[in-house]
N, C-alpha and C positions, 0 to 999 in steps of 0.2 A: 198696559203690559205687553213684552213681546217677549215671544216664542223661538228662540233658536233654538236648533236642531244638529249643529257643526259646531266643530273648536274653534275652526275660521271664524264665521259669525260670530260668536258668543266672544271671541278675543278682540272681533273689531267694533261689536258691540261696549266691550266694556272701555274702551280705548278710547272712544268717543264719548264716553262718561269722564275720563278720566280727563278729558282733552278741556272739554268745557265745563268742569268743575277739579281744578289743578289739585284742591287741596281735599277735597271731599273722600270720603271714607267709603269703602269697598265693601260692603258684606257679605257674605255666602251660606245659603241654610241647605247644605244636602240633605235630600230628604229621597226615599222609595216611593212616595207616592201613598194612597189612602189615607189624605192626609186627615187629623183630626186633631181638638184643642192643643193638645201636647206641641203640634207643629207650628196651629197658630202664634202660640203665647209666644216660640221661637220667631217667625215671623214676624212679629208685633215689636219684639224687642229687637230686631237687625234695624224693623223701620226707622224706630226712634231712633238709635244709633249711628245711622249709615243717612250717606247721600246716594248712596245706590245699592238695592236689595238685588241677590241674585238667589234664587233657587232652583235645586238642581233635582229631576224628577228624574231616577233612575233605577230599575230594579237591578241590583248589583249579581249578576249569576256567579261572581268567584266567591262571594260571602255564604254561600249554599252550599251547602253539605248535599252526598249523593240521599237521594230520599226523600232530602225537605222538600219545603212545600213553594220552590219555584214558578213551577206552572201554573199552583191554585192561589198565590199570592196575589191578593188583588189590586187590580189595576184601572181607573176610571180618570182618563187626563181631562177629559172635559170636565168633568167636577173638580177635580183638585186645580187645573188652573183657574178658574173662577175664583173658588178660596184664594187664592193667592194674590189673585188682584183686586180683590177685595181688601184686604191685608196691604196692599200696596208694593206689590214685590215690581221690578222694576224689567226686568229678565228672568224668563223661563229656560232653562236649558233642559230640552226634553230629548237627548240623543240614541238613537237605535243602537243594539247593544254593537257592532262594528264599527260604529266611530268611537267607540271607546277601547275596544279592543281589537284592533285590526288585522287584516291574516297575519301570522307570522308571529304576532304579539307569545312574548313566553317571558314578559319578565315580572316580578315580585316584590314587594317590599316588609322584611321579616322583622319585628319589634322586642326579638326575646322574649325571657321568659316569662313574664306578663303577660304573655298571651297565649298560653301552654296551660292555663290552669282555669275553672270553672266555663265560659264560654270556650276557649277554647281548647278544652280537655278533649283529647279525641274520642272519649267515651260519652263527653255532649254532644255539640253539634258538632266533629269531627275535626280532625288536622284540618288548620289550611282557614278557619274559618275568619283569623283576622288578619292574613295575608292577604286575602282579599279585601277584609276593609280597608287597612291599612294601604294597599296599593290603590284601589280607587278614588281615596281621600288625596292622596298624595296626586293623584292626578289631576282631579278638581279643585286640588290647588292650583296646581301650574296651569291649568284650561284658563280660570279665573285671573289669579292672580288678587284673590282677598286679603284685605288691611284685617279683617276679622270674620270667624267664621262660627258658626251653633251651634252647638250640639245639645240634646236633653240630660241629664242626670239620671232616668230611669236605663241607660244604657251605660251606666257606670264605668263599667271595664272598657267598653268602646272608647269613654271621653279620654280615661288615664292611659288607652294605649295612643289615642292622636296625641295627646300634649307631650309623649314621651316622643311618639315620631318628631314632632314640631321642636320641639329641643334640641333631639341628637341630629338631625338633621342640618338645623339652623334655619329649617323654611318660616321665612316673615310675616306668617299669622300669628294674630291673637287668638288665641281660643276665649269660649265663654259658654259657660255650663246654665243651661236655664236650667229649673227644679221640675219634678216629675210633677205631671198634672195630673190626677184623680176624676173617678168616676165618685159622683154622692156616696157609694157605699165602698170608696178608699179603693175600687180598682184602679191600678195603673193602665192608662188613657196607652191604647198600641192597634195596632192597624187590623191585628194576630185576633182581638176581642170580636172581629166580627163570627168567627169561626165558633163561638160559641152557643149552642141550645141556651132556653132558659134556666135549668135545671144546672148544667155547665157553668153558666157563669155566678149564680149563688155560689156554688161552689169555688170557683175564683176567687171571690172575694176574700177566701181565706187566707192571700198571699199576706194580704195588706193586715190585716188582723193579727198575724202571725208576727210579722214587725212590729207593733204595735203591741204585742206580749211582751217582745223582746224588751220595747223600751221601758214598759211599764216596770218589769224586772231592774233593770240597770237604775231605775227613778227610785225605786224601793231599797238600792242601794248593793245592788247584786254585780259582781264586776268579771268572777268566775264564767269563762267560754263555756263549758259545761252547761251553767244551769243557766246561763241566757239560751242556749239555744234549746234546752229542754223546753222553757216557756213557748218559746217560736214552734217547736215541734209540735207539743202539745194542742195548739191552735189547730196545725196541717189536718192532722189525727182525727180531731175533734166532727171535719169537713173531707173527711176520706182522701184526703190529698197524699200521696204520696212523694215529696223534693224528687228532683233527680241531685240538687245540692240543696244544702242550706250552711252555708259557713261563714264564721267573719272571719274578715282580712282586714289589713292595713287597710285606710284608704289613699296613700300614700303610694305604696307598691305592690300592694296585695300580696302580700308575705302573709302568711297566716298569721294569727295572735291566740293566747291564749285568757288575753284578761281584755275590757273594753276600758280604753283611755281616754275616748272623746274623739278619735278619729277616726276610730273603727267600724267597718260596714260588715253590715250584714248582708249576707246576698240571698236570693232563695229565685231558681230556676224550678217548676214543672209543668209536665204535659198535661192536660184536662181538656179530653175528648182529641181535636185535632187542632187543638190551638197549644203551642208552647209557650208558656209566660215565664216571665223576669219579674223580678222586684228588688228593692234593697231600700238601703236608711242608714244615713250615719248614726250610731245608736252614740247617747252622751250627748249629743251637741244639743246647743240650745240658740 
């Protein structure tokens, strides 16, 4: 595996993959770093996929709200790049936060209103928060230049607002959603878990249990927004968990709904201690 640190590099890097494999497939796994199974299994699936893995180890500071937890987010490159070629990643793009946003830099990429509501409700993690992803993605496109790129599922809102950037835009990636990977007792596998006491993450585990009300409800044949999320609630309750959300939406556009049809997600964001978690689940599908 090698380590670029420049767009230069990393452009003439992949260029030379490209040169001596004409027809071979491109991949790209951004990822923040702290990497763990969740990242892997992404990993694992570019490898089989691609003739040439690239991942991108970058702590994004425009996807940070004032307050978050930027500076405590953890960062260990020597172990994550290990992982990673272990995995077989092919390119590391590890770049200091000014080659990606250089003096002067003041531009944005906005994806409407999908991105105004649950993650990016200014009353969660504040304005602005998928302007940033959405422009850094949009970057590490064009740095790249991937035939396909990964994202997790347990970041739901994040994958539906790249595939919308990738659509209205017309940029020539595939997208591909791997599924949220679990801890044994159904926590969502995130970088954010380490921040948890032992006492803390028992109590975590009620995100996942709380979805799994949900479904249990809708398998009983309950189709009512209401009393599905009563069940979900109920669970939080149960483990002092207080949401900062818990709502279903389309998984489509995230339009709210008021009945489950088989496409509909359930989302559930809260804080526990000083770790902020996500969850979700298409509830119906089978």
């Amino acid at each position: 595996m090698r380590t670029v640190r420049t767009v230069a590099e990393l452009r003439a890097a992949v260029s030379a993959s490209r040169s001596s494999r004409p027809d071979g497939i491109v991949g790209l796994v951004p990822t923040m770093g702290a990497l763990h199974e969740g990242h892997l299994s992404l990993l694992r699936r570019a490898r089989a996929d691609c003739d040439t893995v690239v991942m991108s180890l970058f702590v994004n500071p425009a996807q940070f709200a004032t307050g978050e937890d930027l500076e405590a987010y953890p960062r260990d490159e020597r172990h994550d790049g290990a992982l990673a070629a272990e995995e077989g990643v092919d390119l590391l793009f590890a770049p200091p936060a000014e080659e990606v946003y250089p003096p002067g830099f003041d531009t944005g990429v906005d994806v409407g209103t999908i991105t105004e509501v649950l993650e990016g409700d200014p009353a969660q993690r504040g304005a602005g928060h998928f302007r940033g992803v959405a422009t850094v993605v949009l970057k590490l496109f064009n740095m790249v230049g991937p035939d396909v790129a990964y994202f997790g599922q347990k970041d739901a809102q994040q994958a539906l607002v790249i595939r919308k950037l990738v659509r209205d835009l017309d940029v020539p990636v595939r997208i591909e959603v791997g599924p949220t990977v679990r801890e044994p007792d159904g926590l969502a596998m995130s970088s954010r878990n380490a921040y948890l006491s032992h006492a803390e993450r028992e109590r975590a585990a009620a995100l996942n249990r709380a979805l799994r009300a949900a479904q249990h409800a809708v398998d009983a044949g309950e189709r009512g927004a209401g009393r599905v999320l009563a069940a979900a609630r109920a669970e939080l309750e149960a483990s002092g968990v207080e949401p900062e959300y818990l709502e279903l939406r389309s998984a489509h556009d995230f339009s709210p709904v008021e009945r489950v049809n088989g496409s509909t997600l359930l989302a559930v964001a809260a804080q526990i201690g000083r770790a902020r978690l996500i969850d979700n689940a298409i509830l119906g599908a089978k």
